[in-house]
PLY file of the C-alpha trace (Angstrom):
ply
format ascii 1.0
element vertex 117
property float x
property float y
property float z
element edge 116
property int vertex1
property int vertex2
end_header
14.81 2.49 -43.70
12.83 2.64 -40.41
14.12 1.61 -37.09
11.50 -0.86 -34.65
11.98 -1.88 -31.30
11.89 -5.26 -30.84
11.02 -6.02 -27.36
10.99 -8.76 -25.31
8.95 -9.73 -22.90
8.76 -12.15 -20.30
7.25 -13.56 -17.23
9.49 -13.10 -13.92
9.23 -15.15 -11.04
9.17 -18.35 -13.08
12.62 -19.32 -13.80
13.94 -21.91 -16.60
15.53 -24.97 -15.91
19.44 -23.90 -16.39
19.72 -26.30 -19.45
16.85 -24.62 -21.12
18.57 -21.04 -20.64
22.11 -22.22 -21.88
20.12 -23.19 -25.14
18.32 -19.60 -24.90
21.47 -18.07 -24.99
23.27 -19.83 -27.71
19.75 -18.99 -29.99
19.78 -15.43 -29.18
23.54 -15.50 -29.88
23.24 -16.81 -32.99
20.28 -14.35 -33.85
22.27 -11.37 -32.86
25.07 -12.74 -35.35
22.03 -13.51 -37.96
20.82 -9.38 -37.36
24.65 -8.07 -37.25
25.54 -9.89 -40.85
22.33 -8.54 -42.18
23.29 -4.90 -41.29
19.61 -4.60 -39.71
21.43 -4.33 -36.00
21.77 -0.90 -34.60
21.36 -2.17 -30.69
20.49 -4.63 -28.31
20.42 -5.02 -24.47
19.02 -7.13 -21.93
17.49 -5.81 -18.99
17.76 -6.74 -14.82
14.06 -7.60 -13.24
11.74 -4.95 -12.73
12.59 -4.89 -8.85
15.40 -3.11 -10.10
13.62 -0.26 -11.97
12.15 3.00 -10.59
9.97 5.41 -11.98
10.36 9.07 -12.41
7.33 11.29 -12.51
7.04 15.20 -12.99
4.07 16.65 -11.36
3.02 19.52 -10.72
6.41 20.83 -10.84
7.43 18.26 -8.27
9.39 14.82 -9.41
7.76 12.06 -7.23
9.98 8.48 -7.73
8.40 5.00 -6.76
10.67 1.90 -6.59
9.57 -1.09 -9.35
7.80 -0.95 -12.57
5.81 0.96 -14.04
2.70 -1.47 -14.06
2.08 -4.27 -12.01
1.47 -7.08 -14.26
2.79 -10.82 -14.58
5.01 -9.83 -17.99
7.44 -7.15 -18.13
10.21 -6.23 -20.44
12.95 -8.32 -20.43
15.10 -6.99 -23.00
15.40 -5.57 -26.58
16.72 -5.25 -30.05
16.81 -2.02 -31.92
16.87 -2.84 -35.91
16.58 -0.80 -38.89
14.87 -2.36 -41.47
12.92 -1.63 -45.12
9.66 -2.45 -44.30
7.36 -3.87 -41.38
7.43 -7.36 -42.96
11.34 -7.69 -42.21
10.59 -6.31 -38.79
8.27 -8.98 -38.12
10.58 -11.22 -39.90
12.93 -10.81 -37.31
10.36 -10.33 -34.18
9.60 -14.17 -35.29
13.01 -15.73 -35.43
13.71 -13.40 -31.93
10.87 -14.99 -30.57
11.77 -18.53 -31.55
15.68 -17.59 -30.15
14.45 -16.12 -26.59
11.60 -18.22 -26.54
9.52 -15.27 -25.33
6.60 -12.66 -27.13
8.19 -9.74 -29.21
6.23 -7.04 -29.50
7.21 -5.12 -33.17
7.28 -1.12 -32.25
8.16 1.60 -35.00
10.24 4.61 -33.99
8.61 7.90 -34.76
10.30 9.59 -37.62
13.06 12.26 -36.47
12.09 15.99 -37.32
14.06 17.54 -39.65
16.34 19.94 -38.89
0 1
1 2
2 3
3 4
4 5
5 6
6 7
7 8
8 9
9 10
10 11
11 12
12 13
13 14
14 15
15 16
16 17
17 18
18 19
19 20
20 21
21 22
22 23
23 24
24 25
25 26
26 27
27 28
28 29
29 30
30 31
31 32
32 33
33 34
34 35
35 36
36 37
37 38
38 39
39 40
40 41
41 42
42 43
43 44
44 45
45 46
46 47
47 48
48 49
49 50
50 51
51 52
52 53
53 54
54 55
55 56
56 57
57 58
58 59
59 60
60 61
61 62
62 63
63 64
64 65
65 66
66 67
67 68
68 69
69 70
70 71
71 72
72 73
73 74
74 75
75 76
76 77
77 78
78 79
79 80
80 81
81 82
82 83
83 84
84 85
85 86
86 87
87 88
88 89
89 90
90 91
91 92
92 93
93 94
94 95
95 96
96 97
97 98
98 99
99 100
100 101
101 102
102 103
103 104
104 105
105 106
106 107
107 108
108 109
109 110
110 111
111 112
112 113
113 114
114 115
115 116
């Protein structure tokens, strides 16, 4: 089994109407449920906006921070499943039915595998 990252992205700065959240929410509830029953789910979070992010940077031997994201760009991540799943197909299986529940792009990322010990 391989693990993917299934993340989310979205645009900020362009709210839904509350209604059209509420029904967000229920989908992606009822998704996580789907990926949980499955046994696919290792872990899932959503994220605050990207005003609340900083980045960390070594350099030179010195660590220099900056407040926001990393690049300035219209989408940013917005949140995330971890799954563990047989093959690519499933992955993008489930980045499809994610995308339908969130109603946002999923980008389908494999973890490297881990080094044996």
């Amino acid at each position: 089994m391989t693990q993917y990252l299934l993340a989310v992205h979205i645009r900020e700065g362009e709210p839904a109407p509350e209604e059209q959240m509420q029904q967000a929410y229920k989908a992606v509830d009822a998704y996580n449920q789907e990926l949980r029953k499955s046994g696919a789910w290792v872990f899932a979070g959503g994220l605050e906006p990207s005003q609340a992010s900083s980045v960390v940077r070594a350099q030179g031997g010195q660590v220099v921070t900056t407040d926001g994201p990393f690049a300035e760009t219209k989408e940013q991540l917005g949140g995330f499943w971890i799954i563990d799943v047989g093959s690519r197909d499933a992955a993008m299986d489930w980045a499809a039915r994610g995308s339908a529940a969130c109603g946002g792009p999923v980008e389908v990322r494999p973890f490297q595998p881990n080094p044996e010990p």
